[in-house]
N, CA and C of each residue as an Amber inpcrd file, in Angstrom:
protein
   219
  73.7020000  53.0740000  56.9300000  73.3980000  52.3180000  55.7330000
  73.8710000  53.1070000  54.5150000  74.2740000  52.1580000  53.6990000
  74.9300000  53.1620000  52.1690000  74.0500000  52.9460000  51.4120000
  73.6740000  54.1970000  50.7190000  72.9260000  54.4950000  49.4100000
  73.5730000  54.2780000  48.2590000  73.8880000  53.3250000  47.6230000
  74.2430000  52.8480000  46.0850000  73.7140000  53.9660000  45.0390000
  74.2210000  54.7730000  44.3930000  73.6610000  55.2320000  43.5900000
  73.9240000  54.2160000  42.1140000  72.7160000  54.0830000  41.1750000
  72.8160000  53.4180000  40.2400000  73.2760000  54.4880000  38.9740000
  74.1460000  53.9570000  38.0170000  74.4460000  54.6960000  36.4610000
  72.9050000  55.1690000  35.8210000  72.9130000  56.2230000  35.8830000
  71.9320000  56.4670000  34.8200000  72.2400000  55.8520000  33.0440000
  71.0110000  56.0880000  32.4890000  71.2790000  55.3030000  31.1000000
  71.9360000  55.9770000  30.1230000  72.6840000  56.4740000  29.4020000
  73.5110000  57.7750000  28.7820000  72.8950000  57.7560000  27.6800000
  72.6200000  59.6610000  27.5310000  72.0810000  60.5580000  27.0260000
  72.9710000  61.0530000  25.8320000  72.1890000  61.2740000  25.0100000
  70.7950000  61.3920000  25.2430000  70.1740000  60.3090000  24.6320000
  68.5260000  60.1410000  24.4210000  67.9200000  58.6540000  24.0660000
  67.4720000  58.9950000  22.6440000  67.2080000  57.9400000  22.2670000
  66.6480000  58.0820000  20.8640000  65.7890000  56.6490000  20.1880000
  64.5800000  57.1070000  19.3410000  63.5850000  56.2600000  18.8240000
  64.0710000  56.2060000  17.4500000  64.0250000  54.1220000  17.2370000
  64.0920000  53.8490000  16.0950000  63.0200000  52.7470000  15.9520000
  62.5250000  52.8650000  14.2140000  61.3260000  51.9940000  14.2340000
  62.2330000  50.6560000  13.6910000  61.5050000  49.5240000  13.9780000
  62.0230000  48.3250000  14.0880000  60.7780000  47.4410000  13.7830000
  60.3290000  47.5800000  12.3900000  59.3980000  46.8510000  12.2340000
  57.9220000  47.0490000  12.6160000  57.7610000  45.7760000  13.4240000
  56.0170000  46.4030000  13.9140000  56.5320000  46.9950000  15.3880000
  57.6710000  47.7030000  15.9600000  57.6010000  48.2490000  17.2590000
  58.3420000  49.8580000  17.3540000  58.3630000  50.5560000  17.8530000
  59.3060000  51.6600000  18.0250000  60.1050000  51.3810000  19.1520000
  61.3850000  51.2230000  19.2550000  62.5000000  50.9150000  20.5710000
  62.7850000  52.1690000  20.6870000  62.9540000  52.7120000  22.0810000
  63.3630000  53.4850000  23.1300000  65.2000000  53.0400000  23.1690000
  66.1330000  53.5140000  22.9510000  67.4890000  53.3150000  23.0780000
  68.4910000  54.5190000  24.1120000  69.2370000  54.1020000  24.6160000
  70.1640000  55.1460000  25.2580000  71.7990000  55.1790000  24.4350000
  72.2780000  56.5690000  24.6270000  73.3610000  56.7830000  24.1060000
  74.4200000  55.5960000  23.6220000  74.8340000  54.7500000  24.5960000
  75.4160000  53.5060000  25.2080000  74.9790000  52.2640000  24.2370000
  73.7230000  52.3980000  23.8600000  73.4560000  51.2250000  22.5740000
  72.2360000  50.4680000  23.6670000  71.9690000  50.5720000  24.6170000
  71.0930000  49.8630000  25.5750000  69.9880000  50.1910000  25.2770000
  68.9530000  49.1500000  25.0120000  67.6170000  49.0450000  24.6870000
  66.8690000  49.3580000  26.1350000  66.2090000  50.3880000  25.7560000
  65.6000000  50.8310000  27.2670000  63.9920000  50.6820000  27.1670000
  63.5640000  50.4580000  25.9180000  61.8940000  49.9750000  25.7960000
  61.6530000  50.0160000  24.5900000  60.5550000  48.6600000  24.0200000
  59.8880000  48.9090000  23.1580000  58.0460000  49.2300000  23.0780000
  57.7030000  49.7390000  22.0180000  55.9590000  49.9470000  22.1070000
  55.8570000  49.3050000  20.7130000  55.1380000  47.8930000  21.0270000
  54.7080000  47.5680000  19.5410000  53.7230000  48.3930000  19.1900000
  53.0300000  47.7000000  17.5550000  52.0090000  48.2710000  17.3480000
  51.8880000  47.5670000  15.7690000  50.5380000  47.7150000  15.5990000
  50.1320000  47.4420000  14.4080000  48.5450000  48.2930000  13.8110000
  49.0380000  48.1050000  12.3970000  48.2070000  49.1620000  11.6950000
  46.7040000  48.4120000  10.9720000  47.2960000  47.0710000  11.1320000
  46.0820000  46.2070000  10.2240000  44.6140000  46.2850000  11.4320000
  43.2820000  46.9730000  11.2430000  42.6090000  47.0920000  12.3360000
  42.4420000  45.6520000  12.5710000  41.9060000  44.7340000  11.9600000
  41.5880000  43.3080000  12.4930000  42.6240000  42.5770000  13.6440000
  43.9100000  42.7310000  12.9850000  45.0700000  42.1430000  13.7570000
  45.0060000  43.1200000  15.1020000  44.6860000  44.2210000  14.6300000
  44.9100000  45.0970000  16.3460000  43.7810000  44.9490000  17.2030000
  42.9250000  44.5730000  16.6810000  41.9370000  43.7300000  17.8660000
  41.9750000  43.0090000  18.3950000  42.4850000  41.6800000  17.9410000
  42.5690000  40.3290000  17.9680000  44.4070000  40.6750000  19.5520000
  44.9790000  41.5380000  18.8680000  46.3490000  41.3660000  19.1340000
  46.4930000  42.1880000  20.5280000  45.5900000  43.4100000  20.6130000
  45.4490000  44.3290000  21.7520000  46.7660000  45.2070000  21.7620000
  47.3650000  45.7050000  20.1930000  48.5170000  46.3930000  20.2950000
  47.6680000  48.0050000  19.5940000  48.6410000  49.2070000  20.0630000
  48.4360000  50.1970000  19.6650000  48.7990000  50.3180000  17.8900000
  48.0480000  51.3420000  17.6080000  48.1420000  52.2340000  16.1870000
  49.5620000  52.8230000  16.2260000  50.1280000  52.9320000  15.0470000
  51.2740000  52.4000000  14.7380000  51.5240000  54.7260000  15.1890000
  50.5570000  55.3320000  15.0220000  50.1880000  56.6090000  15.5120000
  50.2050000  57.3260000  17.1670000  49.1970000  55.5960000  17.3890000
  49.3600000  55.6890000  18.8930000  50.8070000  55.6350000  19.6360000
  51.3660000  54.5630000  19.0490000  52.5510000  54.3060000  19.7180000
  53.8710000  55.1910000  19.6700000  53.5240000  56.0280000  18.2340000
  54.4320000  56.9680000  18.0710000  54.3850000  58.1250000  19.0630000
  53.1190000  58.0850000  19.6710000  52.8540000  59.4640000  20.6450000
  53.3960000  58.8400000  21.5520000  53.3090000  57.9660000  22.2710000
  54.0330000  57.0670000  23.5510000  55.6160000  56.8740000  23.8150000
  56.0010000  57.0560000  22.7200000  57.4910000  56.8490000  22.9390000
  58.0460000  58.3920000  22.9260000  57.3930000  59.0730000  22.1680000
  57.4110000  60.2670000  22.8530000  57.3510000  61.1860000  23.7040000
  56.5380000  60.4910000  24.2140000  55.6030000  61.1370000  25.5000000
  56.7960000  60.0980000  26.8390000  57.1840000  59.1970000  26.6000000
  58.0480000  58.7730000  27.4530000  59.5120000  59.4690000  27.3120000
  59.7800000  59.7510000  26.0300000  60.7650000  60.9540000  26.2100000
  60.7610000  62.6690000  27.1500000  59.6750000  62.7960000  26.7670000
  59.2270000  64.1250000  27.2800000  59.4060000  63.8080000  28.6710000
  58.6040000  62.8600000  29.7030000  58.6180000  62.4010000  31.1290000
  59.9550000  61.9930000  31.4270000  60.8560000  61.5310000  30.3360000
  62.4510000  61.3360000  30.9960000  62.9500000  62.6210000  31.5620000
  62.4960000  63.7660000  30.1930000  63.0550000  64.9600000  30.6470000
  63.8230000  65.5410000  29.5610000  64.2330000  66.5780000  29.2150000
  64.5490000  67.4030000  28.2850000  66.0930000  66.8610000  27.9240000
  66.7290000  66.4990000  29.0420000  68.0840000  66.0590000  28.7230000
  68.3390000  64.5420000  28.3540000  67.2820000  63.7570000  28.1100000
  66.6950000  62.5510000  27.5710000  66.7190000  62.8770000  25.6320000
  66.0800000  63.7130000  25.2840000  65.5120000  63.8800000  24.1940000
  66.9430000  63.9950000  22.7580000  66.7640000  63.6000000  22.1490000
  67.4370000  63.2720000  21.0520000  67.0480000  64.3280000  19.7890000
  67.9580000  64.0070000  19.1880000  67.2570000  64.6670000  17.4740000
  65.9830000  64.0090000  17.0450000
């Protein structure tokens, strides 16, 4: 049986804010995730999205778990 290896996403990645979300991007221009979020507390109850704080640690923290050769400026 053959093992397909798949393209990894090209490096390195990088976070841009986009409103109410932070996108996860790869070298290549490919959107690899977003983490919404909102800052208004009422709406973030109602809405069940993270602090605009929270989410900044998350897209980070998903950088860090890609791995060092993931990480961007």
């Amino acid at each position: 049986m053959e093992i397909r290896h798949r393209r990894p996403f090209a490096k390195p990645w990088k976070i841009e804010e986009q409103g109410e979300s932070f996108q996860i991007g790869d070298a290549a221009g490919r959107i690899l995730a977003h983490v919404y979020f909102e800052d208004e507390p009422t709406r973030r109850n109602f809405s069940t999205r993270l602090s605009e704080d929270d989410a900044r640690r998350m897209v980070q923290q998903i950088l860090r778990l890609a791995g060092p050769d993931c990480q961007g400026d």
